[in-house]
C-alpha positions as CSV (number, residue, x, y, z in Angstrom):
1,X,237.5,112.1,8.3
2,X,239.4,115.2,9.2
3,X,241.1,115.3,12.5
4,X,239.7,118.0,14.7
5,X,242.7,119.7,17.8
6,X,245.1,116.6,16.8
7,X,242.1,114.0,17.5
8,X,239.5,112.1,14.6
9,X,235.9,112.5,14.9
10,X,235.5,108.8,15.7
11,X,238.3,108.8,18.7
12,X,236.1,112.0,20.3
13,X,233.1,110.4,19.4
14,X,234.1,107.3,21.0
15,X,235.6,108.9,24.1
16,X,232.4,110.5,24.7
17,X,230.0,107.7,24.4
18,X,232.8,105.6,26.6
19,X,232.0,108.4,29.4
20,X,230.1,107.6,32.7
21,X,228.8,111.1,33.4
22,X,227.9,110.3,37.2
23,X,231.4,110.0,38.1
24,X,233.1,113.0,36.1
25,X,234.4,115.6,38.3
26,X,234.9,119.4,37.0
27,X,237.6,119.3,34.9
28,X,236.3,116.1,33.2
29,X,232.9,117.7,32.4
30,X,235.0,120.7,31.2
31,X,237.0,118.3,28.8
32,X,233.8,116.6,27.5
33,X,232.1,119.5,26.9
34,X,235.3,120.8,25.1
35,X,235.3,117.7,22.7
36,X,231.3,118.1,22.4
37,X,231.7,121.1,21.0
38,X,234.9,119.9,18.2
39,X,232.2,117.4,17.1
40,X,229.0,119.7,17.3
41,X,231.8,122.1,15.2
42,X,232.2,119.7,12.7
43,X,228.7,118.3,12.5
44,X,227.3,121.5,11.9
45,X,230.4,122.1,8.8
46,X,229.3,118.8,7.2
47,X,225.5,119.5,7.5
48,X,226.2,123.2,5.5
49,X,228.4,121.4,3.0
50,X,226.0,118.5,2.2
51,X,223.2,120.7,2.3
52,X,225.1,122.8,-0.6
53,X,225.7,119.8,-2.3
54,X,222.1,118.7,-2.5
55,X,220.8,121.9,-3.1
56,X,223.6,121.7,-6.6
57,X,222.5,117.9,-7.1
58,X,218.9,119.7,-7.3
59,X,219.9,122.5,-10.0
60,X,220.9,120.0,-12.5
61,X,218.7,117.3,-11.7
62,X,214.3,117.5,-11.2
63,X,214.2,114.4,-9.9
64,X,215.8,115.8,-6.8
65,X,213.5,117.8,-4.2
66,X,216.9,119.5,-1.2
67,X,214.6,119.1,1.8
């Protein structure tokens, strides 16, 4: 996985599903959302790519239906 502002996915990830929203003050909600949006970032990169990749997988192969 590539790291995203000096951090992996799966330590962001996992720093987010560790939260207990309830209790965050400002800045904490700041930081979350800041992270949720490095891993929306690269969610949305990987969905493009693997879409691409399908749609290729598809060109070269009937069996294959890029849905």
């Amino acid at each position: 996985m590539s790291a995203t502002a000096g951090r992996s996915i799966v330590s962001l990830v996992a720093a987010l599903d560790a939260l207990d929203v309830p209790r965050l003050d400002r800045d904490s909600v700041r930081a979350a959302l800041g992270s949720l949006a490095l891993v929306k970032g690269w969610h949305d990169g990987l969905h493009v790519s693997m879409s691409r990749r399908l749609r290729d997988l598809a060109a070269s192969s009937p069996s294959i239906f890029p849905e």
